[in-house]
N, C-alpha and C positions, 0 to 999 in steps of 0.2 A: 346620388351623391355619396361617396367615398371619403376616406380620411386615411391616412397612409400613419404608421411609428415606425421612426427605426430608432433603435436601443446601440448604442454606439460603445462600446466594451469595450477598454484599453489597461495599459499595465502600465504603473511609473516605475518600474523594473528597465535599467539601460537596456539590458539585451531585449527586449520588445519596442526598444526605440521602433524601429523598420516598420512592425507591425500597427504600431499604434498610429506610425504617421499616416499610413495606406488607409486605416481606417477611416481616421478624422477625414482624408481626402474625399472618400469614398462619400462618408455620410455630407461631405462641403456639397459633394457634387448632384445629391441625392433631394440636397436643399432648394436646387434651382431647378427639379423638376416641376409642372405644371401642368394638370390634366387640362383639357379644353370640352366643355360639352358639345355634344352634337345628336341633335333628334336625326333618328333613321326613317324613312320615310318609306313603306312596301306600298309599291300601286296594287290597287284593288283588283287588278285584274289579273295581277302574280300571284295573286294572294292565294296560298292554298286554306287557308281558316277561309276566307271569302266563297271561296269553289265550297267548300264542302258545306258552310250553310247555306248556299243557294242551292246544292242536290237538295242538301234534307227538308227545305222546303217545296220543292217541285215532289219531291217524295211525298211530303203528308199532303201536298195538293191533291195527284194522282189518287192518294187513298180515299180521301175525302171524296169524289169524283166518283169513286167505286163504289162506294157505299151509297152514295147518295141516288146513282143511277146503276142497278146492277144488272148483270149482262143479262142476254136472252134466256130464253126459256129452255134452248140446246144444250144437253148434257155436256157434247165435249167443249163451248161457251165459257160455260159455268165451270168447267174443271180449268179452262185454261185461264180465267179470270181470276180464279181462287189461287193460284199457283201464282198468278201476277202480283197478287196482293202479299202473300206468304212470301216472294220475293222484294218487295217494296218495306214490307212490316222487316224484313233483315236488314237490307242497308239502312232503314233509319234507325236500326238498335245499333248498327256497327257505327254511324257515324257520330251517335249521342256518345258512345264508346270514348270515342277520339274528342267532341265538343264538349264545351260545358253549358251545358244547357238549364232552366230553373232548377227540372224535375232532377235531373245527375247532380246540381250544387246541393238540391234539399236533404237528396238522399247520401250525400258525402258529408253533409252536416249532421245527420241524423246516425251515421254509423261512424262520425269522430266521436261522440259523446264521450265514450270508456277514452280515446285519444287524448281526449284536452284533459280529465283528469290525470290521465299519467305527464302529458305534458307540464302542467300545473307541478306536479311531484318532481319531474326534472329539473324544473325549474328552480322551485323551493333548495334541492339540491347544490346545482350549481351558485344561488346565490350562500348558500351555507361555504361550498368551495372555497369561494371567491372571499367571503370574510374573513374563511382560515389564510390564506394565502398573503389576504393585506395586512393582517396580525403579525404572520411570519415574517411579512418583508420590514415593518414597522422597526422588530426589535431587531432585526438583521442590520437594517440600516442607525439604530440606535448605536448597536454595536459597535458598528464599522466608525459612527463618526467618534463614537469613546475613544477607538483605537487610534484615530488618524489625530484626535486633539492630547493622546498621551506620547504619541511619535512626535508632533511639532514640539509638545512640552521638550523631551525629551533632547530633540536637534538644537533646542533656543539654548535648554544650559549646558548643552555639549560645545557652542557656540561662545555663551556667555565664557566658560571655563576656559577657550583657548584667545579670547578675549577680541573675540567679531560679534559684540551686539550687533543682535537683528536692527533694523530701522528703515519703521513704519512709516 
């Protein structure tokens, strides 16, 4: 799930009339967008995550097979079976490579450790950011409204004096 902002910027400056209008358009038209969800569906038998943990199973099958029944007594047997195996013991290190498997989640948990503390420090960081940021925008916009209620002050008895009360 998703959540969309748009920040709609305009000028009450005449010559930005044009701009401002395209904008407000823009952001009108922006309003009546509407995502629609929809689950994707991979059949299993497209599946390449699917294919590649049934090798790697048929692979430590094969292993287990080997070990448990080892070849003959024949020197080149035994060398061609050990060769089978040192080819089997590859593709299941290639394919845990590519899967996540318990053993690869443990050890990617166990060598994020020094990660999550610097993460944690980024973190701390950015929310230091973020409070500068809302501080700044705070008095910015303190600012701007002093400015905009000393300009209306200022219109009302430019008004009063050519004698167009306002009326509220």
């Amino acid at each position: 799930r998703a959540r969309a902002l748009l920040i709609a910027t305009m000028s009450p400056e005449a010559e930005w009339a044009s701009e401002t209008f395209t904008t407000l358009t823009f952001a009108q038209q922006m309003m009546q967008v509407r995502n629609v969800e929809q689950a994707t569906y991979v059949d299993a038998s497209k599946s390449t995550l699917v294919q590649m943990q049934q090798r790697q199973l048929q692979c430590m099958q094969k292993l287990q097979e080997q070990q448990q029944h080892p070849t003959g007594n024949d020197t080149s047997e035994q060398a061609r079976g050990g060769q089978e195996c040192q080819r089997l013991q590859g593709e299941v290190a290639s394919l845990e490579r590519h899967l996540l498997t318990k053993d690869s989640a443990a050890a990617a948990l166990l060598g994020s450790v020094g990660t999550l503390e610097a993460e944690a420090a980024r973190r701390r960081k950015m929310e230091e950011v973020k409070d500068e940021v809302s501080k700044v925008m705070a008095q910015e916009f303190a600012a701007l409204q002093e400015q905009s209620c000393k300009d209306f002050e200022g219109l009302r008895q430019l008004l009063e004096g050519r004698g167009m009360a306002p009326s509220c």
